[in-house]
Structure formats: structure tokens, C-alpha cells
PyMOL Python script that loads the backbone (N, CA, C, O; Angstrom):
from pymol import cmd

cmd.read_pdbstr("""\
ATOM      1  N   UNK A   1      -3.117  -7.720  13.099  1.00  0.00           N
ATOM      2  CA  UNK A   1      -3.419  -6.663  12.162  1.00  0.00           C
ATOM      3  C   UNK A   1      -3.109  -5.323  12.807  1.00  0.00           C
ATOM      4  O   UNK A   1      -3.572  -5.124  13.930  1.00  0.00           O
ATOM      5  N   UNK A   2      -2.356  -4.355  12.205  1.00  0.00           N
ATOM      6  CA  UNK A   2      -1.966  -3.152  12.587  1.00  0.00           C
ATOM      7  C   UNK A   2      -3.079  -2.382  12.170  1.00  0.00           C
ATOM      8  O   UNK A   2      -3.931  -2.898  11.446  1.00  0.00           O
ATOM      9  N   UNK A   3      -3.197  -0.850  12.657  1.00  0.00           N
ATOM     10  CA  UNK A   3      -4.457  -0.441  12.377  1.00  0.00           C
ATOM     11  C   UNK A   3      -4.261   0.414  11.092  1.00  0.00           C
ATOM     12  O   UNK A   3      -5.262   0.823  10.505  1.00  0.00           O
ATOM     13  N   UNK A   4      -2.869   0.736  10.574  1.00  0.00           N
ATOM     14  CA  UNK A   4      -2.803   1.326   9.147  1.00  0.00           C
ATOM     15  C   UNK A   4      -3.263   0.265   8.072  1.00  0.00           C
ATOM     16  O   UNK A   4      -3.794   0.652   7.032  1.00  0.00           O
ATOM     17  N   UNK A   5      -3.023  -1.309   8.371  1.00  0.00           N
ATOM     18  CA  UNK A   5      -3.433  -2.188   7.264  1.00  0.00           C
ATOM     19  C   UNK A   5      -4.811  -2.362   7.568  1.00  0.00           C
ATOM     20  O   UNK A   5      -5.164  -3.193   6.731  1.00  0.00           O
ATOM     21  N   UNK A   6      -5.865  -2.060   8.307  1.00  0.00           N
ATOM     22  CA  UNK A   6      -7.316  -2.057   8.537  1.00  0.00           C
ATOM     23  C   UNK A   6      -7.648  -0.833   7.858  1.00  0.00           C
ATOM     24  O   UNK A   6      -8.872  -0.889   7.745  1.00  0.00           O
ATOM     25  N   UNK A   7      -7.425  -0.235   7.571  1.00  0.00           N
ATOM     26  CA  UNK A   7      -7.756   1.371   6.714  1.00  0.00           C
ATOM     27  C   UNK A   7      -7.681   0.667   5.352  1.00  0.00           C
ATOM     28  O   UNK A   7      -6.825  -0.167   5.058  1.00  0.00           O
ATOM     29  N   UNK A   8      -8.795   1.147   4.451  1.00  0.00           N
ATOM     30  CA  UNK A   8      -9.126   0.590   3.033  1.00  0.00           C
ATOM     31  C   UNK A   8      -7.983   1.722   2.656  1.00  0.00           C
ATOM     32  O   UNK A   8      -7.778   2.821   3.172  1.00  0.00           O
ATOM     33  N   UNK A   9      -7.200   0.936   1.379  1.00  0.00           N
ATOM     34  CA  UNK A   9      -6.739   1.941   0.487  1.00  0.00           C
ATOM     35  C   UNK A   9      -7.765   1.951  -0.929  1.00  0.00           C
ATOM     36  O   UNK A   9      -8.471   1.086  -1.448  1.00  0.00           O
ATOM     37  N   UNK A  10      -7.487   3.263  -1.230  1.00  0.00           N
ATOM     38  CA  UNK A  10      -8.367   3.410  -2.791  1.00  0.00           C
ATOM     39  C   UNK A  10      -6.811   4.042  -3.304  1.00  0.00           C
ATOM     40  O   UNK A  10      -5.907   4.718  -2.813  1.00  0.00           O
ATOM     41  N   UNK A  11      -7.124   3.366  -4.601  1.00  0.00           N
ATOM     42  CA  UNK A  11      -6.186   3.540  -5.457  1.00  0.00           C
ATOM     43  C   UNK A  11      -6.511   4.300  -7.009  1.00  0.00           C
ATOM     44  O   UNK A  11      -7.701   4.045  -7.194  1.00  0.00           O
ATOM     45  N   UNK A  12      -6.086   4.987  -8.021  1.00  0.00           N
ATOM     46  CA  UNK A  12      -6.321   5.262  -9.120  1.00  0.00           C
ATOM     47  C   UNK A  12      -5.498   4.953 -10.306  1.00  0.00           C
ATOM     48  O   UNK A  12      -4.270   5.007 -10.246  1.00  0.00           O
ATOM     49  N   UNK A  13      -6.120   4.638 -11.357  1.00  0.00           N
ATOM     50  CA  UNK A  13      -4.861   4.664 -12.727  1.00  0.00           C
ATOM     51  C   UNK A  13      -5.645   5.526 -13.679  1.00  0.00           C
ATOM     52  O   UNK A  13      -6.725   5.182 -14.159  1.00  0.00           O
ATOM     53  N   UNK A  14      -5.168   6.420 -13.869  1.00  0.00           N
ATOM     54  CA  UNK A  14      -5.690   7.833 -15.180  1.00  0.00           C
ATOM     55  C   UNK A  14      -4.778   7.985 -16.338  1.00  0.00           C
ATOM     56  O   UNK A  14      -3.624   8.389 -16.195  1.00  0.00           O
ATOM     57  N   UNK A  15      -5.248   7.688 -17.396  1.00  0.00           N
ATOM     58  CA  UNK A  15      -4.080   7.872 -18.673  1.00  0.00           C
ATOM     59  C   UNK A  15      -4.841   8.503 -19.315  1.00  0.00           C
ATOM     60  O   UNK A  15      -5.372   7.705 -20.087  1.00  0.00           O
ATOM     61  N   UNK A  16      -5.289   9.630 -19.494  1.00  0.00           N
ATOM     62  CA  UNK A  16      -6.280  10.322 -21.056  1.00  0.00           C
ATOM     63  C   UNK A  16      -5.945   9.929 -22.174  1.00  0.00           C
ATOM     64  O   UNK A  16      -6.782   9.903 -23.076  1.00  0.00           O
ATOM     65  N   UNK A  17      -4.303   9.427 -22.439  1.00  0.00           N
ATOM     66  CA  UNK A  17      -4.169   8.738 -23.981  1.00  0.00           C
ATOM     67  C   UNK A  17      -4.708   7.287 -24.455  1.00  0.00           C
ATOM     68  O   UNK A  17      -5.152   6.797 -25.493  1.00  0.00           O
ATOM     69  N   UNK A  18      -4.470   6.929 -23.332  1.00  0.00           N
ATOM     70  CA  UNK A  18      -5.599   5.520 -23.530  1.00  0.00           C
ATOM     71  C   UNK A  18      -6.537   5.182 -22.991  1.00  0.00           C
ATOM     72  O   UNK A  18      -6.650   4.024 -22.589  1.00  0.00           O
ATOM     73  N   UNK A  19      -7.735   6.352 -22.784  1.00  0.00           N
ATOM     74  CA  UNK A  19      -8.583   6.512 -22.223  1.00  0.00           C
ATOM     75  C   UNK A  19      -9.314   5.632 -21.027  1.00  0.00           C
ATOM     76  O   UNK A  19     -10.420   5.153 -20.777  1.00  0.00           O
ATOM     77  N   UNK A  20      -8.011   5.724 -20.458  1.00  0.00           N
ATOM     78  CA  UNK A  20      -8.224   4.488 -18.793  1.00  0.00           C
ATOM     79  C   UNK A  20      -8.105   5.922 -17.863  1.00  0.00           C
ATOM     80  O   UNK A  20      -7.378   6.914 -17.815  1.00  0.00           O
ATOM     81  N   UNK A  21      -9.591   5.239 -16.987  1.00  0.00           N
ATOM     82  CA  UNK A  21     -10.061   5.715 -15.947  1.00  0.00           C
ATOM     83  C   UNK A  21     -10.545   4.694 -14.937  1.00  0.00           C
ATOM     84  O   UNK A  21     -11.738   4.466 -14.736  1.00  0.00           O
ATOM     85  N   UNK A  22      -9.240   3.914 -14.127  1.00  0.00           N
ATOM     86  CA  UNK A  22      -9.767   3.094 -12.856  1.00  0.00           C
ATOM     87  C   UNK A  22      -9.534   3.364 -11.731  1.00  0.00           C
ATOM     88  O   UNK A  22      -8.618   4.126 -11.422  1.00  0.00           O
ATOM     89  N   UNK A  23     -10.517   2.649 -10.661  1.00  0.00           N
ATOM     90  CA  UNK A  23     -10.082   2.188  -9.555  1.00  0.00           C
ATOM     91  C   UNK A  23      -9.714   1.103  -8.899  1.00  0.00           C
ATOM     92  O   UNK A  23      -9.857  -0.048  -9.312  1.00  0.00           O
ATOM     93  N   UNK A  24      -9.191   1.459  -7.775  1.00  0.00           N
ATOM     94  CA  UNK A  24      -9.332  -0.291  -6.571  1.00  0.00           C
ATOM     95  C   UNK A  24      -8.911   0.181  -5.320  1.00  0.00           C
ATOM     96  O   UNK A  24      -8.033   0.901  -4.845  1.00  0.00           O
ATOM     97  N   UNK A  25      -9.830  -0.468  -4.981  1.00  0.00           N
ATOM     98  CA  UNK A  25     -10.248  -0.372  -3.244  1.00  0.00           C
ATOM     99  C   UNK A  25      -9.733  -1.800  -2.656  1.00  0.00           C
ATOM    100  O   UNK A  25     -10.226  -2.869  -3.017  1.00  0.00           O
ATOM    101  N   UNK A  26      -8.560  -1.672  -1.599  1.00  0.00           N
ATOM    102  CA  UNK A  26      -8.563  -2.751  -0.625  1.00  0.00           C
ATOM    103  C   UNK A  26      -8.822  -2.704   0.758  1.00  0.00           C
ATOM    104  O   UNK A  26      -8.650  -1.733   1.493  1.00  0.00           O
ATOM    105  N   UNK A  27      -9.299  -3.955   1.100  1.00  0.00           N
ATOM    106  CA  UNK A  27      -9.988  -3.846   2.567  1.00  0.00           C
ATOM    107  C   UNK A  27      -9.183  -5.196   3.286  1.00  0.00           C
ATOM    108  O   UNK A  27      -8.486  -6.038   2.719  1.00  0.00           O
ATOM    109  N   UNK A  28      -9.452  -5.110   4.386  1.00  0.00           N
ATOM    110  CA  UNK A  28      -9.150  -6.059   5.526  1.00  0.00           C
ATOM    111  C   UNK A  28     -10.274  -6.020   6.795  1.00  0.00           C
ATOM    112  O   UNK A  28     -10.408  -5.016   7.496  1.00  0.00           O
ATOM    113  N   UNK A  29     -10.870  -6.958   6.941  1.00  0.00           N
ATOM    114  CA  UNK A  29     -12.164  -7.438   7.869  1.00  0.00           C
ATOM    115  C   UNK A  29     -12.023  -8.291   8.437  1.00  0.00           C
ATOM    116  O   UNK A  29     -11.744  -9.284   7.765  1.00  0.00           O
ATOM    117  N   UNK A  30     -12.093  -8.459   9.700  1.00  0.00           N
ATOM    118  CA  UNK A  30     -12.211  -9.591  10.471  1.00  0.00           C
ATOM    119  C   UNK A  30     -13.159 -10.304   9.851  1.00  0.00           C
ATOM    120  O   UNK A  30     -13.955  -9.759   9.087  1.00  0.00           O
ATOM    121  N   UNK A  31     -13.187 -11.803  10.148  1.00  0.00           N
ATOM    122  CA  UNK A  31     -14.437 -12.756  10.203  1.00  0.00           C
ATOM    123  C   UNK A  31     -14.898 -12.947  11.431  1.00  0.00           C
ATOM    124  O   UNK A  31     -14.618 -12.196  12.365  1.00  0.00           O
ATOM    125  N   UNK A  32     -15.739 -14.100  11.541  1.00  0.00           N
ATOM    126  CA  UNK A  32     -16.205 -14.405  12.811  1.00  0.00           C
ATOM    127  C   UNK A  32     -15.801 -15.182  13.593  1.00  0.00           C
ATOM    128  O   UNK A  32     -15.919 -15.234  14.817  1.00  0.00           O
ATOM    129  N   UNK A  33     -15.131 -16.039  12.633  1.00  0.00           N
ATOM    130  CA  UNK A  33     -14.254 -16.955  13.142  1.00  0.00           C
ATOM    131  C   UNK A  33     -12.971 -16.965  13.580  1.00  0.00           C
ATOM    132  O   UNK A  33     -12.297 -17.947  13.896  1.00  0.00           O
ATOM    133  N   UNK A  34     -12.605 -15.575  13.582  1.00  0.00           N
ATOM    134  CA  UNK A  34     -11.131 -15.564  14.355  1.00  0.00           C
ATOM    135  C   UNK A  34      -9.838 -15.329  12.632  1.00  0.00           C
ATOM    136  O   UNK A  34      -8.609 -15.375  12.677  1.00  0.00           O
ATOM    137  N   UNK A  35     -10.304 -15.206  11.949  1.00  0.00           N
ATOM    138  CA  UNK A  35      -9.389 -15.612  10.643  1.00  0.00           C
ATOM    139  C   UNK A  35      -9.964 -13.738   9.685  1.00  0.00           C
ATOM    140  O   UNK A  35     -10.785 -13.110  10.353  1.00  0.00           O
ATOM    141  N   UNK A  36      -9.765 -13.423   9.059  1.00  0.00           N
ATOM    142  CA  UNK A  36      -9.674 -12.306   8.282  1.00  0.00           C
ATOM    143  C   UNK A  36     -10.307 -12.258   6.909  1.00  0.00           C
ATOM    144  O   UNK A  36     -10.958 -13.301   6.851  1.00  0.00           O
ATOM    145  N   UNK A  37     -10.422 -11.761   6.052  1.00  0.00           N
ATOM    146  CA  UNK A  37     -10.705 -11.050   4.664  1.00  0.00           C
ATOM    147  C   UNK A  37     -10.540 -10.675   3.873  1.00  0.00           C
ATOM    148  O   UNK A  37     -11.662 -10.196   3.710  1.00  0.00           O
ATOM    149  N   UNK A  38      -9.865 -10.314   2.785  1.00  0.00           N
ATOM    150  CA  UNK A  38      -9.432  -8.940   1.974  1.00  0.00           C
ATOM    151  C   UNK A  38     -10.380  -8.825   0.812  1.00  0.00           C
ATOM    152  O   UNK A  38     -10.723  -9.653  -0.033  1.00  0.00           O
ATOM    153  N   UNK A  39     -10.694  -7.611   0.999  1.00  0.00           N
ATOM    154  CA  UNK A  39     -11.894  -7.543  -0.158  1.00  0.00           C
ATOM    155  C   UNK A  39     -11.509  -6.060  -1.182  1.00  0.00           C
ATOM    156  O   UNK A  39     -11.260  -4.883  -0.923  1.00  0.00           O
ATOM    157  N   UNK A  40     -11.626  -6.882  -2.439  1.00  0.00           N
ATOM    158  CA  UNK A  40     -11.396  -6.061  -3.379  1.00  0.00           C
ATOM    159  C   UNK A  40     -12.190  -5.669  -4.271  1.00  0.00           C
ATOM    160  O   UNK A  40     -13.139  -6.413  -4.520  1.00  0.00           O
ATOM    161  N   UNK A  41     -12.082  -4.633  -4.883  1.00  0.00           N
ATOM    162  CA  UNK A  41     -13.335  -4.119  -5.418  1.00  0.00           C
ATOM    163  C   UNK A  41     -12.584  -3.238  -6.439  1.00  0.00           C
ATOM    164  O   UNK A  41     -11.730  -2.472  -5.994  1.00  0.00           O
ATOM    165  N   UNK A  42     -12.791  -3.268  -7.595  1.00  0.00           N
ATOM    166  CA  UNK A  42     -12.536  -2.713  -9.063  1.00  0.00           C
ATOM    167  C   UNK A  42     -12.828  -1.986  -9.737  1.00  0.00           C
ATOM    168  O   UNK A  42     -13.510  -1.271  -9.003  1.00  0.00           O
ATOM    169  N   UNK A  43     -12.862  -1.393 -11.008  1.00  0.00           N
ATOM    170  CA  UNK A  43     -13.489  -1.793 -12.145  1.00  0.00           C
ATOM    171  C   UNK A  43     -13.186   0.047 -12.731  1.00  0.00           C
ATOM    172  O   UNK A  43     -12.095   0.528 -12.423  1.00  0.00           O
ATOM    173  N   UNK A  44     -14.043   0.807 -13.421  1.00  0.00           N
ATOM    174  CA  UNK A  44     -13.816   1.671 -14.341  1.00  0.00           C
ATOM    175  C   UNK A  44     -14.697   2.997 -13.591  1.00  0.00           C
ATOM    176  O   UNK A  44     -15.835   2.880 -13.136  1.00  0.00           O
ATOM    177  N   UNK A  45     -13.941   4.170 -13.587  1.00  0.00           N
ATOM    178  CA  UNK A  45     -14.408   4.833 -12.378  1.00  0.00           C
ATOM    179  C   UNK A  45     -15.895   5.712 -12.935  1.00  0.00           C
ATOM    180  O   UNK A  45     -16.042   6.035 -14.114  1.00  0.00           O
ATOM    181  N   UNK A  46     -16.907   6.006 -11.860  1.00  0.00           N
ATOM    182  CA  UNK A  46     -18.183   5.918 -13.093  1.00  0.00           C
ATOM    183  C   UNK A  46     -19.147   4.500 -12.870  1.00  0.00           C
ATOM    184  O   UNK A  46     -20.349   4.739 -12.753  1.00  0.00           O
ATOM    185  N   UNK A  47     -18.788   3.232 -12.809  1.00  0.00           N
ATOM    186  CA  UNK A  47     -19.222   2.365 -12.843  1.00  0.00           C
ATOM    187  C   UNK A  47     -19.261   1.248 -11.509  1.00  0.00           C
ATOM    188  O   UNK A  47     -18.251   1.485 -10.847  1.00  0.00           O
ATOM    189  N   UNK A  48     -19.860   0.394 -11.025  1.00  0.00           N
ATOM    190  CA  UNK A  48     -19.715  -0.168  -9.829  1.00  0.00           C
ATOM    191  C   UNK A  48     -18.892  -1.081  -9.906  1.00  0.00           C
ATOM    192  O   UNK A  48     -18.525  -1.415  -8.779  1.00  0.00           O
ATOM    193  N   UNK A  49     -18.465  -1.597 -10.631  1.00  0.00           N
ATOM    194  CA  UNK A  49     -17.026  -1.806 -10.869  1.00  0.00           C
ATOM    195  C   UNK A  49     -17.545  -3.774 -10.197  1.00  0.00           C
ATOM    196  O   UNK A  49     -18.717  -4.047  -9.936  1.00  0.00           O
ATOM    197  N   UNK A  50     -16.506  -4.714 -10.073  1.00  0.00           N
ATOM    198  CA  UNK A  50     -16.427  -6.051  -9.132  1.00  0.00           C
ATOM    199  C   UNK A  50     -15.494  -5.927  -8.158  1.00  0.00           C
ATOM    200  O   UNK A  50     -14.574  -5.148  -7.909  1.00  0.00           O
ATOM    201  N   UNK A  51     -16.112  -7.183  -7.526  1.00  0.00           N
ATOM    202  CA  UNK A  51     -15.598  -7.221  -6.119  1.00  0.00           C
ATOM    203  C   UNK A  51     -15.442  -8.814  -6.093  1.00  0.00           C
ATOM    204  O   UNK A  51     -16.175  -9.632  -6.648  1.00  0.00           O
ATOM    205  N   UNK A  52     -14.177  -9.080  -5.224  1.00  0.00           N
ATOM    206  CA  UNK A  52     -13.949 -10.227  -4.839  1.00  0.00           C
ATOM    207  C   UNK A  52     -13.570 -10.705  -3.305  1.00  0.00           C
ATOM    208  O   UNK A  52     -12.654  -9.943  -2.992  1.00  0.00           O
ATOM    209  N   UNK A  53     -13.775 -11.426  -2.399  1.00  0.00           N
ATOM    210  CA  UNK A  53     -13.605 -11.665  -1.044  1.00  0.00           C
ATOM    211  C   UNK A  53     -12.518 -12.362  -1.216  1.00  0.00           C
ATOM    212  O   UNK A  53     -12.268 -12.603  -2.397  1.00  0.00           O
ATOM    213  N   UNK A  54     -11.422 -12.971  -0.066  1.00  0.00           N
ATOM    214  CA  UNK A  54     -10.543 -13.982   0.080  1.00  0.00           C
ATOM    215  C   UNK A  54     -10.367 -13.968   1.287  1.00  0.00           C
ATOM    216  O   UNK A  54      -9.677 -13.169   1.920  1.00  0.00           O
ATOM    217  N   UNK A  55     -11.204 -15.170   1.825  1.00  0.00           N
ATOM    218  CA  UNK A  55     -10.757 -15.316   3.446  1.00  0.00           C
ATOM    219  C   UNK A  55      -9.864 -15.994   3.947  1.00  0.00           C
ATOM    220  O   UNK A  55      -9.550 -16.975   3.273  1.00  0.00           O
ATOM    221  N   UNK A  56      -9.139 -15.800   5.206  1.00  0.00           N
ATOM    222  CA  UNK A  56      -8.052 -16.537   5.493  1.00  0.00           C
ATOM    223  C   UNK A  56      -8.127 -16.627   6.786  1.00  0.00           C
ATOM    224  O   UNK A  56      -8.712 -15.905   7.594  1.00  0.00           O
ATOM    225  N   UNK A  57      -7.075 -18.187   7.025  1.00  0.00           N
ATOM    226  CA  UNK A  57      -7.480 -18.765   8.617  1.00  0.00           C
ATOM    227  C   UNK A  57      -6.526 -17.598   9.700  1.00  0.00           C
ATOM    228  O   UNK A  57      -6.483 -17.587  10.930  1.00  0.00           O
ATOM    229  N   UNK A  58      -6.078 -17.010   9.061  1.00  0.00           N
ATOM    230  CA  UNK A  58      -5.063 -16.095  10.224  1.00  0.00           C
ATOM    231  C   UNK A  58      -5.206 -15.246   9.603  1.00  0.00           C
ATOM    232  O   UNK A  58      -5.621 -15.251   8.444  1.00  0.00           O
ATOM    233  N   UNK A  59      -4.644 -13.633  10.751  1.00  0.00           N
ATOM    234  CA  UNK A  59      -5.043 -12.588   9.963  1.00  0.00           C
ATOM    235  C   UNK A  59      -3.876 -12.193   9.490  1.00  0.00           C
ATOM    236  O   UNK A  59      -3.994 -11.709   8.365  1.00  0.00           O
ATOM    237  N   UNK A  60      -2.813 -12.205   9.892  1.00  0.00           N
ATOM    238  CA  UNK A  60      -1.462 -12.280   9.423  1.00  0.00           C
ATOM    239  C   UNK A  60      -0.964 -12.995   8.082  1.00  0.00           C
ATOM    240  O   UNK A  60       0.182 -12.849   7.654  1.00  0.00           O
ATOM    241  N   UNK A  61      -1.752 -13.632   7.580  1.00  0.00           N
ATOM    242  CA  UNK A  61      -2.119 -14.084   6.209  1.00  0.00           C
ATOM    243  C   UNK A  61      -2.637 -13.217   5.310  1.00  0.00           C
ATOM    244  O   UNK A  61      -2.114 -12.881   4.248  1.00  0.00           O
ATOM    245  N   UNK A  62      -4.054 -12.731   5.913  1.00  0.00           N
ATOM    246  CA  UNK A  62      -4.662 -11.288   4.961  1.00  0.00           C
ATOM    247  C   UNK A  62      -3.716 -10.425   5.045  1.00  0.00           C
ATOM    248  O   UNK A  62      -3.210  -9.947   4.029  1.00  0.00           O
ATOM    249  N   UNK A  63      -3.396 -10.147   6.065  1.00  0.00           N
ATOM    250  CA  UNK A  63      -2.336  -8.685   6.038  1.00  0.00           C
ATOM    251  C   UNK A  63      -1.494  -9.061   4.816  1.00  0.00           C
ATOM    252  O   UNK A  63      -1.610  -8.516   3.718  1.00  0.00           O
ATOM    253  N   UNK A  64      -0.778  -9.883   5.061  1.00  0.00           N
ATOM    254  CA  UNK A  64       0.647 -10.341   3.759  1.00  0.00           C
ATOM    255  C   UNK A  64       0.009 -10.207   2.093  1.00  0.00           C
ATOM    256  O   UNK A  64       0.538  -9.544   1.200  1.00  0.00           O
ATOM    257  N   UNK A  65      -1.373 -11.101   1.960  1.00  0.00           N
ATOM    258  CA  UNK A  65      -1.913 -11.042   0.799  1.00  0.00           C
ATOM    259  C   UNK A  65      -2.499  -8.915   0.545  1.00  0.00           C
ATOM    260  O   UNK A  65      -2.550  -8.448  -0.593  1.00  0.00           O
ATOM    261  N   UNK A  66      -2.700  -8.394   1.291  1.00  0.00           N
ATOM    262  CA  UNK A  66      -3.159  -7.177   1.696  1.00  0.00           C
ATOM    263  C   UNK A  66      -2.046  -6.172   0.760  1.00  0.00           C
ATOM    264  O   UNK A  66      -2.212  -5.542  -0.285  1.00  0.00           O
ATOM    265  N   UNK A  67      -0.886  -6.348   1.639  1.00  0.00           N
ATOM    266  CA  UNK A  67       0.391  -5.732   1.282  1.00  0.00           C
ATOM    267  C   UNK A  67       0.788  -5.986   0.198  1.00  0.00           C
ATOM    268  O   UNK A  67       1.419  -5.070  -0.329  1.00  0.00           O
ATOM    269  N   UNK A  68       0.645  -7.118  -0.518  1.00  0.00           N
ATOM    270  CA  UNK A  68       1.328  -7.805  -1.645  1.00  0.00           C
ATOM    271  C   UNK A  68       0.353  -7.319  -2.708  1.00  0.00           C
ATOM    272  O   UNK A  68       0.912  -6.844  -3.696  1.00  0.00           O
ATOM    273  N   UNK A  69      -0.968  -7.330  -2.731  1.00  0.00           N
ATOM    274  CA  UNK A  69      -1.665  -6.669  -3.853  1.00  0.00           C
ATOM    275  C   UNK A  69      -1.337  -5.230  -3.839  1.00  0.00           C
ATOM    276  O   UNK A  69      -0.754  -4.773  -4.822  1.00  0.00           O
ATOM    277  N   UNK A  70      -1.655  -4.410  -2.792  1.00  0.00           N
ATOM    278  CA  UNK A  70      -1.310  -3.256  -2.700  1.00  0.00           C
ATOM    279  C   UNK A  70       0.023  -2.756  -3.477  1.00  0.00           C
ATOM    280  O   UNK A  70       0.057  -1.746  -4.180  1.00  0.00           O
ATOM    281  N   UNK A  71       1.075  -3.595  -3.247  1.00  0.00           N
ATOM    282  CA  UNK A  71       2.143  -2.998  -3.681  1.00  0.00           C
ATOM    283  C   UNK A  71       2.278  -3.701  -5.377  1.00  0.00           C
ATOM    284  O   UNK A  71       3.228  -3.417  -6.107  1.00  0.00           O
ATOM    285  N   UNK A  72       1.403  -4.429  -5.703  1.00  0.00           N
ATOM    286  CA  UNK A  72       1.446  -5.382  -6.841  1.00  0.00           C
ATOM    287  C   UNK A  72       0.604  -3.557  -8.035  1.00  0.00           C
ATOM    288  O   UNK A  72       0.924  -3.062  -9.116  1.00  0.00           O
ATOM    289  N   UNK A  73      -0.217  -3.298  -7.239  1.00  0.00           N
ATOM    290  CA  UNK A  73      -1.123  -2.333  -8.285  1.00  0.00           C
ATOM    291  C   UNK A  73      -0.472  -1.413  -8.242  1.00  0.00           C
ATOM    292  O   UNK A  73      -0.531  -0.800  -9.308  1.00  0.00           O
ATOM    293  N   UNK A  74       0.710  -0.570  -6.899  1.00  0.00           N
ATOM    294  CA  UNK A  74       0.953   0.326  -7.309  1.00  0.00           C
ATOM    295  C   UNK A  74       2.360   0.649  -8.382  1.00  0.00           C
ATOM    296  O   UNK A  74       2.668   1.669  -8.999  1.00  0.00           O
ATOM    297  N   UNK A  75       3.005  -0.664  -8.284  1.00  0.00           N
ATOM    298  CA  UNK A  75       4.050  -1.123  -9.591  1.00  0.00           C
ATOM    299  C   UNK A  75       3.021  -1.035 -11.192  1.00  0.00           C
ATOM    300  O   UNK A  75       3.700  -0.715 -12.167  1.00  0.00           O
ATOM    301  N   UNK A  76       2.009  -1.206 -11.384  1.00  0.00           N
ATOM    302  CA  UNK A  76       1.297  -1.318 -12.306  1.00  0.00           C
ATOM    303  C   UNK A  76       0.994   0.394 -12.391  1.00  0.00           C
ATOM    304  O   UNK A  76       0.670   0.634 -13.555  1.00  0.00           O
ATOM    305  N   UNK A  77       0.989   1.321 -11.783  1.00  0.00           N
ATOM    306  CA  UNK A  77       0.765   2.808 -12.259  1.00  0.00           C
ATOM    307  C   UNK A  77      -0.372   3.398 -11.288  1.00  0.00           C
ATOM    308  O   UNK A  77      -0.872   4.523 -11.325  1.00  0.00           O
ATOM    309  N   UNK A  78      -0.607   2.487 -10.533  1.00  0.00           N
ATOM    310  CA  UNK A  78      -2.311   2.830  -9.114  1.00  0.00           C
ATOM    311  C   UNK A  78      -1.448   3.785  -8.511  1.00  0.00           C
ATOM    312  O   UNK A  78      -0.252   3.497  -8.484  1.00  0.00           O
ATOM    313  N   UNK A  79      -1.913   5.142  -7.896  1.00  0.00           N
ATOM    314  CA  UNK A  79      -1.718   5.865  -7.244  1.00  0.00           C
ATOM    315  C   UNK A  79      -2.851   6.600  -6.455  1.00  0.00           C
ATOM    316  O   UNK A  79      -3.973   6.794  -6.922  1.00  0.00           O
ATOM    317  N   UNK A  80      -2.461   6.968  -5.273  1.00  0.00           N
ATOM    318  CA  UNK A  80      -3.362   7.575  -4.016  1.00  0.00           C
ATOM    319  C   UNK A  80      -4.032   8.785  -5.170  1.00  0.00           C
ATOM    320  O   UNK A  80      -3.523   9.474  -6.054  1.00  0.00           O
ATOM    321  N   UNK A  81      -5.350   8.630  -4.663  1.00  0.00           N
ATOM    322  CA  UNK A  81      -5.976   9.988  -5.386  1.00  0.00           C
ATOM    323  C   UNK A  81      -5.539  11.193  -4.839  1.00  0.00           C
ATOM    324  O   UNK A  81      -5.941  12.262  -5.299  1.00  0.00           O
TER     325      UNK A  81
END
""", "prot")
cmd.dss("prot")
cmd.show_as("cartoon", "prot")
cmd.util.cbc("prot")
cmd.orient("prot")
């Protein structure tokens, strides 16, 4: 794990015409076991939004799943606040 992919990104999508106001937060965490994390967290900004974990036996696994959502939301309109 590099230490720019250990830094949570927060992301935004704002449209006033279709009155969308979200976020998403990604993370990367070690476990205890030697294997990694990515934890995501959602929902409508204002609100506590969900969260989901996905652990993995290598961390080079989270990283890839890490990168791949990341770049999955910001094709969808997510941008750095």
C-alpha cells in the first residue's frame, strides 16, 4: 500500500436540477491479519448516509478494488470537493 492510496478520498455529486446532493468516502485499513479493507461509506449529504467493509487477503487486492471504485464514481460525475 502506497501512502496516497491510505488517504480516504471524499468525493461529491451536486446537480440542483435533479436535486442530488451526495457523497462517498473511500478508505483503506489494514486488518490484523496481515490482509486489508476498503470501507465505503455513502449516502445523501446531510444524512449519515451507509457504509460497507470488504476485506481482503492481500493488500494489493484492496488497493486495486480501492482504485477501481474510485475511478468507477468519478466516471459517474463524483468530484473532489
Amino acid at each position: 500500500m502506497t501512502e496516497i492510496e491510505t488517504r480516504p478520498i471524499h468525493l461529491r455529486r451536486i446537480d440542483p436540477s435533479r436535486n442530488m446532493r451526495r457523497f462517498y468516502v473511500l478508505a483503506v485499513q489494514p486488518t490484523l491479519f496481515g490482509g486489508a479493507s476498503v470501507i465505503r461509506h455513502w449516502g445523501r449529504i446531510g444524512t449519515n448516509g451507509q457504509a460497507k467493509i470488504e476485506t481482503f487477503d492481500r493488500p494489493d487486492e484492496a488497493d486495486g478494488a480501492f482504485m477501481r471504485l474510485a475511478r468507477a464514481k468519478r466516471r459517474r460525475g463524483y468530484a473532489d470537493p
